[in-house]
C-alpha positions in Angstrom: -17.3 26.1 10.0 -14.3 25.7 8.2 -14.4 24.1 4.5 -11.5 22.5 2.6 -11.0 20.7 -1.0 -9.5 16.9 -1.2 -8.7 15.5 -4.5 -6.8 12.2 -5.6 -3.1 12.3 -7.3 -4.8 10.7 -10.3 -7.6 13.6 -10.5 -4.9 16.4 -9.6 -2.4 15.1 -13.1 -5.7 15.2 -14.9 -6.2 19.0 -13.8 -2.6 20.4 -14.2 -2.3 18.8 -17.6 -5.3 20.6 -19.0 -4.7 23.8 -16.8 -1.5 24.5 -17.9 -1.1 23.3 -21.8 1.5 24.0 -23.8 0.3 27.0 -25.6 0.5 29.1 -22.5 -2.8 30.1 -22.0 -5.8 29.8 -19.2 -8.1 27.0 -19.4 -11.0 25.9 -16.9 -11.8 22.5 -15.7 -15.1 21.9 -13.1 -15.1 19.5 -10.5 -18.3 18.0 -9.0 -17.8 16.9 -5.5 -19.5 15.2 -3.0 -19.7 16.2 1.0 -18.7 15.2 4.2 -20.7 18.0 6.5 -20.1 18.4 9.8 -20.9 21.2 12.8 -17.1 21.9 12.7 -16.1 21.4 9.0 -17.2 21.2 5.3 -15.2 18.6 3.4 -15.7 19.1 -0.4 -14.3 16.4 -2.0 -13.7 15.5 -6.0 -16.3 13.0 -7.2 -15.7 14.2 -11.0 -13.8 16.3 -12.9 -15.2 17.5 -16.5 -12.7 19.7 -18.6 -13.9 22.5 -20.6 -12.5 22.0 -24.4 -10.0 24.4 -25.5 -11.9 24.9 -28.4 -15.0 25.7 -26.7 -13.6 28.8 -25.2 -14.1 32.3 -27.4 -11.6 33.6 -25.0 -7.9 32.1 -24.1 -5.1 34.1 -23.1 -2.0 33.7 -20.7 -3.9 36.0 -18.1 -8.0 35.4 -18.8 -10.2 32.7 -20.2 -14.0 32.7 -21.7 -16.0 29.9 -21.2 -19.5 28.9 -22.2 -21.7 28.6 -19.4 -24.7 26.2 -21.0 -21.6 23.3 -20.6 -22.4 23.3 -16.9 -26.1 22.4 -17.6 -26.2 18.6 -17.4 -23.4 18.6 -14.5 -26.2 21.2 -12.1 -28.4 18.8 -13.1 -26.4 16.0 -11.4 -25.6 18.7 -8.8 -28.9 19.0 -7.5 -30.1 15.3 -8.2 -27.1 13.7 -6.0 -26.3 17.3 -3.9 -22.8 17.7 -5.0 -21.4 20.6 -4.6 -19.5 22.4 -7.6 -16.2 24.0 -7.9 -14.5 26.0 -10.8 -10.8 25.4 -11.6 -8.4 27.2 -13.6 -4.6 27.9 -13.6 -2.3 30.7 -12.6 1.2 31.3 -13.6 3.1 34.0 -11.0 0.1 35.0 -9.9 -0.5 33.6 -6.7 -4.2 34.8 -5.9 -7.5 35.6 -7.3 -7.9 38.6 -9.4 -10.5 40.8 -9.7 -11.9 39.3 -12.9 -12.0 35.9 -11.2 -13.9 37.9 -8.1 -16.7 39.3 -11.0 -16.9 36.1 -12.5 -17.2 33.9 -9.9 -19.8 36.0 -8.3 -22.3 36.2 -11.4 -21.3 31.7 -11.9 -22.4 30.6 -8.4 -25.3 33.2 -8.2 -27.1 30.7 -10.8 -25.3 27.9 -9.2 -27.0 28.4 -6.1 -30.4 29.2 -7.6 -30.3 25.9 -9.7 -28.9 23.7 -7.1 -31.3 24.8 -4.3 -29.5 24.8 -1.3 -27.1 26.7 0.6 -24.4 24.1 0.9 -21.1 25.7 -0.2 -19.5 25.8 -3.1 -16.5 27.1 -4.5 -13.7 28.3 -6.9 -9.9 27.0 -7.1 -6.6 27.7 -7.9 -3.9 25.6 -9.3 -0.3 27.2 -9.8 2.7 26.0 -12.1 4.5 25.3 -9.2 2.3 22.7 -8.0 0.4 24.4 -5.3 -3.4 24.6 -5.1 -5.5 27.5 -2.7 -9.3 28.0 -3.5 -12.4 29.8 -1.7 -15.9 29.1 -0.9 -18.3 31.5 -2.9 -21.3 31.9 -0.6 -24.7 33.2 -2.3 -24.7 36.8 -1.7 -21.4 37.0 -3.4 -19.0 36.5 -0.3 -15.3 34.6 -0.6 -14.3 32.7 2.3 -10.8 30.7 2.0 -10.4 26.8 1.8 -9.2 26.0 5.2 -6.8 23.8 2.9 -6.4 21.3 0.0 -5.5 18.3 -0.1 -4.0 16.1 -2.5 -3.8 12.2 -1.7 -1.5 9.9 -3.5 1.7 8.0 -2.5 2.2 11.5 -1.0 -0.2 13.6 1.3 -0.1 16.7 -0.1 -1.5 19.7 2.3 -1.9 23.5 0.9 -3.3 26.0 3.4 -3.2 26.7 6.9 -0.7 28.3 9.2 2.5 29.4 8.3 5.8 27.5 8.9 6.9 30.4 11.1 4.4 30.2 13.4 5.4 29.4 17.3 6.6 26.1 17.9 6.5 25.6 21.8 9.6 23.9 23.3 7.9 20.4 23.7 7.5 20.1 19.7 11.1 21.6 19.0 12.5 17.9 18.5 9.4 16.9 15.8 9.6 20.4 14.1 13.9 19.6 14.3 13.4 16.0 12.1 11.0 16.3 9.6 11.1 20.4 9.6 8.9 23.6 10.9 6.3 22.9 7.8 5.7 19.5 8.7 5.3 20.5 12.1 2.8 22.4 11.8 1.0 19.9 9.5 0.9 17.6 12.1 -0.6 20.6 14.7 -3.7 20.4 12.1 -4.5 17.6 11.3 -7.6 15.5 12.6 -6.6 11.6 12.7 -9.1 8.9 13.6 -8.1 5.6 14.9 -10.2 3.0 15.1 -9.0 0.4 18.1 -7.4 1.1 21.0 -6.0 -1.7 22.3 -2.5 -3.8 21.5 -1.2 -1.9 18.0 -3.8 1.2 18.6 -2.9 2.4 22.3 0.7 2.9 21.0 -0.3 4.8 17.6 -2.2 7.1 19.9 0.8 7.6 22.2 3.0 7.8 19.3 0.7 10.3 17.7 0.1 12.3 20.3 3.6 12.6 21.1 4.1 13.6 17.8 2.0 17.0 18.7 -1.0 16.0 16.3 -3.9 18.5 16.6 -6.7 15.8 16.9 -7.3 12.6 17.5 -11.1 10.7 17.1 -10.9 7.3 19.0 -13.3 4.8 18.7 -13.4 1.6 20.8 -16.3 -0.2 22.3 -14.6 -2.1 24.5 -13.1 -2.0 28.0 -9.9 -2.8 29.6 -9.8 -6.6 31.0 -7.0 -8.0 32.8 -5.6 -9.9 29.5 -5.0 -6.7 28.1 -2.2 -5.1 30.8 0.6 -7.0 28.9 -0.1 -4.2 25.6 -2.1 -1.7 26.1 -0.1 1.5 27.2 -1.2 3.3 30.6 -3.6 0.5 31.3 -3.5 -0.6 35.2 -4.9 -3.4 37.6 -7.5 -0.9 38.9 -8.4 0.2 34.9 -9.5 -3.5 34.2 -11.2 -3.8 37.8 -13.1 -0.4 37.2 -14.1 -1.4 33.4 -12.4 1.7 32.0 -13.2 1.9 28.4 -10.3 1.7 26.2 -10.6 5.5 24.5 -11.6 7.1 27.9 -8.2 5.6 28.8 -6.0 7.2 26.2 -8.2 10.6 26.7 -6.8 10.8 30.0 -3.3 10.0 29.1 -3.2 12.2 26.0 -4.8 14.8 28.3 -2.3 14.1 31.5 0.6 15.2 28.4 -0.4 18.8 28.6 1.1 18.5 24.4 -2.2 20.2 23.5 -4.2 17.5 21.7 -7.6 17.5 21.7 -9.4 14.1 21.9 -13.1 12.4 21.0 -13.6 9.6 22.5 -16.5 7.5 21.2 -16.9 4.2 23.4 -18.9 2.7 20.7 -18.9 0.5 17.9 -17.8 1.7 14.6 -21.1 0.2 12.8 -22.7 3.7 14.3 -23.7 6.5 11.9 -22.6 9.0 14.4 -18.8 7.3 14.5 -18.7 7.1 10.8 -20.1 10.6 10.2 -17.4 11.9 12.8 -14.4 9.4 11.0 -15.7 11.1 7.8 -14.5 14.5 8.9 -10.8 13.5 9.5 -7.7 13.9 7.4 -6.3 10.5 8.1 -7.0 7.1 9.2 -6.0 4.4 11.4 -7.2 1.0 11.6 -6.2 -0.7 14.4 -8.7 -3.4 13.9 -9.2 -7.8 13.7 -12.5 -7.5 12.4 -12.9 -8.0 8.8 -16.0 -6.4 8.1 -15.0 -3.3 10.1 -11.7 -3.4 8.6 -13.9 -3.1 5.2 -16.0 -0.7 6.5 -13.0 1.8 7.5 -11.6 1.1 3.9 -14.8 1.7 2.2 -15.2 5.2 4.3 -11.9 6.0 3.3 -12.6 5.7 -0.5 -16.5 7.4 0.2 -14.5 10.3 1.5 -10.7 10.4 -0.3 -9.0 9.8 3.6 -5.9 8.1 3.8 -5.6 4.9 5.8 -3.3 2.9 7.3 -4.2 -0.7 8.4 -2.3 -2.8 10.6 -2.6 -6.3 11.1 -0.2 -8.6 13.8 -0.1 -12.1 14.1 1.3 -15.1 16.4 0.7 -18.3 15.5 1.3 -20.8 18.3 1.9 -24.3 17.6 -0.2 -25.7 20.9 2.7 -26.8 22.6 4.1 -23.7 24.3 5.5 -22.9 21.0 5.3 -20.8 18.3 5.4 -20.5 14.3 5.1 -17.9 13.1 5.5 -13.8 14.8 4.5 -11.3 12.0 2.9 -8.7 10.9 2.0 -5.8 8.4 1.3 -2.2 7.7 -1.2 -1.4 4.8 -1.8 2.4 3.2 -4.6 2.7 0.9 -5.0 5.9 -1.1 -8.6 6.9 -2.6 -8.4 5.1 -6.2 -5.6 2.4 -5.7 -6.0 -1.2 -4.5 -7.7 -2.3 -1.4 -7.4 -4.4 1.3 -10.2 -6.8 -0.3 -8.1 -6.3 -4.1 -4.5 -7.1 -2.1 -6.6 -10.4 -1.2 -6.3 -9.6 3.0 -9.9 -10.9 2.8 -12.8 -12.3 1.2 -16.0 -10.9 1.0 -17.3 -14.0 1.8 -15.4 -13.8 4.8 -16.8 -9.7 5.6 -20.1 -11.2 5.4 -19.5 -13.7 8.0 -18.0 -11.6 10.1 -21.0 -9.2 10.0 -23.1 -12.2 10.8 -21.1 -12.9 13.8 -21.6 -9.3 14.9 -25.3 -9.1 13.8 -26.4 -12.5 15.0 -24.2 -14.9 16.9 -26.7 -17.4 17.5 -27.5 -17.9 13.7 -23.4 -17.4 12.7 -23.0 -20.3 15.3 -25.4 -22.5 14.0 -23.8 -21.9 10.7 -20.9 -22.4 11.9 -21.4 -25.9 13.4 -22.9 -26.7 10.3 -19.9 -26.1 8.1 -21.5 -23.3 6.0 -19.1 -20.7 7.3 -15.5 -21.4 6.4 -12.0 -18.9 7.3 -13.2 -17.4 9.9 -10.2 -16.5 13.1 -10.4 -16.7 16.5 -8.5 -14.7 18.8 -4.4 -14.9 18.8 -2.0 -14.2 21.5 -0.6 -10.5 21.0 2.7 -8.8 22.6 3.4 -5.4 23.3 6.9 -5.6 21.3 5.5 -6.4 18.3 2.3 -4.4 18.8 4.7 -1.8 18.9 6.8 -2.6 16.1 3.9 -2.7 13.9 2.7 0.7 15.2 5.6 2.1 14.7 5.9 1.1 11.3 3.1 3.1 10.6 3.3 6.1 12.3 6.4 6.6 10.3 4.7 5.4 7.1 2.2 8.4 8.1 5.5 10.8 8.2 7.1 9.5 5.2 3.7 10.6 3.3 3.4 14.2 4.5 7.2 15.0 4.5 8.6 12.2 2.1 12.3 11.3 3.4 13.2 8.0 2.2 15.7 7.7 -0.8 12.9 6.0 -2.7 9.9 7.0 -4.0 6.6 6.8 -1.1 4.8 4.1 -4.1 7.1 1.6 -3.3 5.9 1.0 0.2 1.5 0.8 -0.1 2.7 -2.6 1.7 5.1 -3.1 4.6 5.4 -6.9 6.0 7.3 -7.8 9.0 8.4 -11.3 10.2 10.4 -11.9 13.1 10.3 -15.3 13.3 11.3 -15.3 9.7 13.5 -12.6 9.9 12.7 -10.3 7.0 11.0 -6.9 5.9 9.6 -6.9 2.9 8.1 -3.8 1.1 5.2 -4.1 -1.7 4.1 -1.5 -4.5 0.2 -0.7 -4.7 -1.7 -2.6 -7.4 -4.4 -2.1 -9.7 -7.4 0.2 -8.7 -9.9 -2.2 -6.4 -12.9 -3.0 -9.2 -15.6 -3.1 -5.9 -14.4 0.2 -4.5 -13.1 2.8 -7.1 -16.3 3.7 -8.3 -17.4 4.8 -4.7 -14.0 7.5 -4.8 -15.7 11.3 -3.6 -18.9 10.2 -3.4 -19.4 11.7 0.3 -22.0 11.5 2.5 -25.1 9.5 0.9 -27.9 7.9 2.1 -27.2 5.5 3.5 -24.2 6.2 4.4 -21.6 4.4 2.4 -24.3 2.1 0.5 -24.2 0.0 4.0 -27.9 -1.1 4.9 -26.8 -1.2 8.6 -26.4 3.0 8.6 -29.5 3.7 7.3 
């Protein structure tokens, strides 16, 4: 099981500005974090950071730092009520690994740790450097260091710290990727686990697209099957696919498989109100919502702020007139970052309209009778959807996704959280991100509770 650190932009400017002040000399910060436990990995990921005063320490110089313990009482406390897990931060200059005074004293700090929080969940000790970077280990009970896998820092940038080197072996099929956005980013890509929920118009070409970009894996979730009304946009889908009721992810398993690029894929045929699809979506580094479903669009954002992911929505629309015409061919590219705005705060949807649309999932019969009886208002039906601007849109995004890990545009990554598309209009316009969402910022790290995400349904 591997374990890695995520923190927010916002929580990563709060660290380096007390870990490195301008006196010169170490300091300490402790972050509690909540979970997102799996078979494969250990996400820890920053609920709360508490700094430890300057003046509290009887010990600061440029190369060691003494603390007072008794400060960590009341966050073990909230430890062990909530089971965070804990992890101790300080600041190197030059010195790009753990000395053997940070070995002693992180082994006699998590010894107690682990006694007072009673469990053998990991927990673990970090490193951030002046240069930016950030590298950190789990400390297990009897004493033993095992490395972060990575960290992660998500803002208007993904930052990723950790894993291979750029000189590993790039194989001749991912020569072009590594060529554009460079070895480093290559090999990002070659780790990372993506989830996208929806495989159908905009989703079965963000899976090709990814997948083509060599990611390492991809979790897709899609209850549905492939119907004849789908073979105008969904990639790789045939006659005999909609005839033998092939589900949409089994699908672009066997595509992604039929590549040879070296992907691995889950493919869960199932609804994404599911605690097992959730708890698997929790585990990614980055997601895609390929979604028309308000409350599952909601849901996907809300996991992504539970858990610090990443997430790019994407929404297409054709408006026909009714007469073989049409009004209006758009659509739009969303990235949400742990702590900014949300699709519900940019005013994409009401929650008045989330719960009807869980109502309509739920119960039909009731939403219907509501429905007829005008208590349910804003609700869409289905829209006719292309491939080209499926693909547009999808596009859009995987790039959006690139731009983030290896930024390339002449200005800066927070000048795009929104990218709208009209082509019957004719424009593309680019939005900033907006004030923190008030329903969903308070939720940022929390991790794996019970229920998960606060949502009655995944109890």
């Amino acid at each position: 099981m591997s374990v890695s650190l995520t923190m927010t932009e916002t929580q990563y400017a709060g660290l380096a500005a007390h870990l490195f002040p301008s006196d010169g000399n170490e300091a300490v910060a402790i972050a509690l974090c909540g979970r997102a436990a799996s078979a494969e990995r250990h996400r820890l990921i920053v609920r709360k950071v508490e700094l430890v005063p300057y003046e509290a320490c009887s010990v600061r110089r440029p190369d060691r730092v003494t603390w007072p313990t008794d400060l960590l009482v009341p966050l073990l406390e909230e430890a062990s009520r909530y089971k965070l897990a804990l992890v101790k931060l300080h600041g190197h200059t030059g010195y790009d690994r753990f000395s053997e005074v940070d070995d002693r004293s992180d082994r006699a700090l998590f010894t107690s740790v682990y006694a007072w929080t009673d469990t053998s969940a990991p927990h673990g000790s970090a490193i951030l450097m002046r240069d930016g970077r950030v590298f950190g280990r789990t400390v297990a009970e009897d004493g033993a260091f095992t490395d972060f896998a990575h960290t992660t820092i998500v803002g208007d940038n993904i930052e990723r710290y950790g894993g291979h080197a750029s000189s590993a072996h790039i194989p001749e099929f991912g020569r072009r990727v590594a060529q554009s956005f460079g070895a480093g980013t290559f090999q990002k890509l070659r780790e990372l686990k993506i989830g996208v929920v929806g495989c159908s118009g905009t989703g079965s070409v963000v899976v090709e697209q990814l997948a083509r970009n060599c990611i390492g894996q991809l979790v897709l979730v899609d209850p549905d099957h492939v119907e004849e009304k789908n073979l105008n946009r969904v990639l790789n889908a045939t006659i005999e696919d909609a005839r033998s009721r092939v589900n949409k992810t089994h699908l672009a398993q066997r595509t992604i498989e039929a590549m040879g690029l070296g992907t691995k894929v889950k493919a869960f045929p199932r609804d994404l109100f599911d605690v097992a699809v959730v708890r698997e979506l929790a585990s990614c580094d980055v997601l895609f919502g390929c979604m028309d479903t308000v409350d599952g669009r909601f849901l996907l954002n809300k996991l992504a702020t539970f858990y610090a992911i990443p997430y790019l929505d994407l929404g297409v629309k054709i408006e026909a007139d009714g007469r073989g015409g049409v009004d209006q061919v758009c659509g739009s590219v969303h990235y949400l970052k742990p702590g900014g705005s949300s699709l519900l705060s940019r005013h994409t949807f009401t929650m008045e309209q989330v719960r009807s649309a869980g109502l309509r999932r739920t119960d039909p019969k009731h939403f219907a009778d509501l429905l007829e009886q005008g208590y349910i208002h804003g609700v869409t039906e289905d829209r006719p959807a292309v491939i080209q601007l499926n693909a547009m849109i999808a596009s859009y995004a995987v790039n959006e996704l690139l731009a983030r890990l290896h930024p390339y545009r002449s200005a800066p990554n927070g000048d795009f959280a929104v990218t709208r598309v009209s082509l019957s209009h004719g424009f593309v316009a680019h939005e900033r991100d907006g004030d923190a969402c008030p329903v969903l910022v308070r939720h940022v790290g929390r991790g794996d509770v019970n229920p998960l995400l606060d949502w009655a349904e995944l109890s």
